[in-house]
C-alpha positions, 0 to 999 in steps of 0.5 A, a space after each residue: 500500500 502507498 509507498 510500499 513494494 511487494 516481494 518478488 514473484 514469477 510470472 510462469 504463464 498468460 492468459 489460456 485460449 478461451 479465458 475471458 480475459 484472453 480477447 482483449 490481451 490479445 488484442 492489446 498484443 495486436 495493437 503493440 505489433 502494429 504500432 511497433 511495425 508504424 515505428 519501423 516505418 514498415 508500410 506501403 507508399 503508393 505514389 499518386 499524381 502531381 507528388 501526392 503520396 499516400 502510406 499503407 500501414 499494416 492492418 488487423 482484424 481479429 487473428 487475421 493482420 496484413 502487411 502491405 510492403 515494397 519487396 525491397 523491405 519483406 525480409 525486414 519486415 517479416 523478421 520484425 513480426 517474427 521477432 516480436 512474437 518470439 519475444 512476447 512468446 506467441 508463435 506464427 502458424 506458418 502453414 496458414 501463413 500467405 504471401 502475396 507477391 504483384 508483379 514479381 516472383 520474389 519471396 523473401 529469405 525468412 519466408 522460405 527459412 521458416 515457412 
């Protein structure tokens, strides 16, 4: 109370599938992705005429997040997602995982490592 501390104490686990609490930490947990991904400028600009361009931010709904990149920037941006769910300790099924590459054949080095 007040000014006080408690004693220490571990923190083994989250919040299981299914518990009430479970929707709005999760979405919390999206919330902090994206933000984090605005702040490494991972988006999509699409130049428009007479010098107007608009950016393409990552967007989510649900369990469902898409991620609109140049090529040049793929790698990077997928390590950062893969990073930061490593490091909140949640896991990407990579099997329902897709992508999607307009007018090329590239796919991205992590893809293909961790896919």
């Amino acid at each position: 109370m007040g000014n006080e501390t408690s004693g220490s104490f571990n923190i083994d686990g989250g919040i299981l599938q299914g518990d009430a609490g479970s929707p709005s930490t999760y979405c919390d947990f999206m919330e902090l992705l994206l933000r984090f991904l605005e702040a490494n400028e991972i988006n999509y600009k699409f130049q428009l005429p007479k010098g107007k361009v608009i950016s393409v931010d990552p967007q989510a709904w649900m369990d469902d997040i898409i991620i609109i990149v140049d090529p040049s920037l793929a790698n990077k941006a997928l390590w950062l997602v893969h990073n930061f769910f490593k490091e909140y300790n949640m896991k990407i099924n990579w099997d329902k995982t897709k992508l999607l590459s307009i007018n090329t054949d590239f796919t991205p080095e992590i893809f293909r490592i961790l896919h």
